[in-house]
N, C-alpha and C positions, 0 to 999 in steps of 0.2 A: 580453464576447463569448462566454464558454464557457455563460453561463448561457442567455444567448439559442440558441445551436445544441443544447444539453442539453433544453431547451422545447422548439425544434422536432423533437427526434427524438421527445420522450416525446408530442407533437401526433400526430405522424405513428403514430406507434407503434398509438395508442387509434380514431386515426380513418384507418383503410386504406380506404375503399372502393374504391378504384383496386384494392388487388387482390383482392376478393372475385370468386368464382366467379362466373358465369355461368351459366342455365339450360344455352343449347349448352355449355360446358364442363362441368359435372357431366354429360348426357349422352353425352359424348365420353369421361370418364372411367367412365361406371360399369360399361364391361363388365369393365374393369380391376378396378375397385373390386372386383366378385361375384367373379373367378378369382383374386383376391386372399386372397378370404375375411373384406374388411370391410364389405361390404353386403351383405342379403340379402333374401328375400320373407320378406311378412309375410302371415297366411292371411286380413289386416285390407285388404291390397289396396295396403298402404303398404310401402318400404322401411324395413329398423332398419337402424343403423350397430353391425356386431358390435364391433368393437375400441373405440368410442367417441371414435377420434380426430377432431381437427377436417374435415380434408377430409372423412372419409368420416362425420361428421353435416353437413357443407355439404352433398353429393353427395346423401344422404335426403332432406335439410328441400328444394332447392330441387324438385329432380323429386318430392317429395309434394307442394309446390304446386300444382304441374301437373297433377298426378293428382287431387288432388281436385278442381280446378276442373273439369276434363273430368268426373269422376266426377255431379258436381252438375250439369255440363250434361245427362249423359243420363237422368239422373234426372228432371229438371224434363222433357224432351224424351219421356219413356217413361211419365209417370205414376207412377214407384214410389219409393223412402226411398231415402234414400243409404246408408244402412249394408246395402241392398240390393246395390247397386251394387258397393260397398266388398268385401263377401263372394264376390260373382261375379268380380268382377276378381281377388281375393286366391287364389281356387280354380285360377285360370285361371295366373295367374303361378307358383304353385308345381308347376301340372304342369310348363309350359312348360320349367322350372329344370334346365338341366343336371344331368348327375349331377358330384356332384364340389366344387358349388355349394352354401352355407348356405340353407338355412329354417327358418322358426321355427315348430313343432311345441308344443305345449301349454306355450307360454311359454318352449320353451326353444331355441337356434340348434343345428341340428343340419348336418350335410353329407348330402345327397341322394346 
């Protein structure tokens, strides 16, 4: 009996998707995330996760899905590259950036 409940935790342990984030939920988090100081703009159009912990690379990876899907819709939609896209969005999200808020400046996270 112990070996079989010791299996199913290390099961459960390896294979969570039940609680993996959500698109809505990394968006509901990330304003948190930025005035937190572990997410930040990137001047690439994408979020980094400053502290590297898991949430806040979930909170990146899922809302940079999202952003590059759109990024690549208007690209296709506008005639022009995506790493076009990528740099106009990245310009545009670092003005936007509170002060007080991380960006990433010549490779490196700075506070705005």
């Amino acid at each position: 009996m112990r070996i079989r409940t010791a299996s199913l935790m290390l099961a459960l342990l390896f294979t969570n998707p039940a609680w993996a984030m959500s698109l809505n939920e990394a968006m509901a988090a990330l304003s948190n995330a930025k005035a937190a100081g572990q997410v930040g703009e990137q001047p690439n159009g994408y979020l980094g996760a400053i502290n590297g912990s898991s949430q806040s690379s979930e909170i990146a990876n899922l809302i940079n899905q999202a952003r590059r899907d759109e990024y690549q819709r208007l690209a296709q939609q506008n005639g022009i590259q995506l790493g076009d896209v990528e740099a106009i969005a990245g310009k545009k999200a670092i003005e936007k950036t509170p002060a007080g808020q991380y960006i990433q400046l010549n490779g490196k996270w700075v506070r705005k």
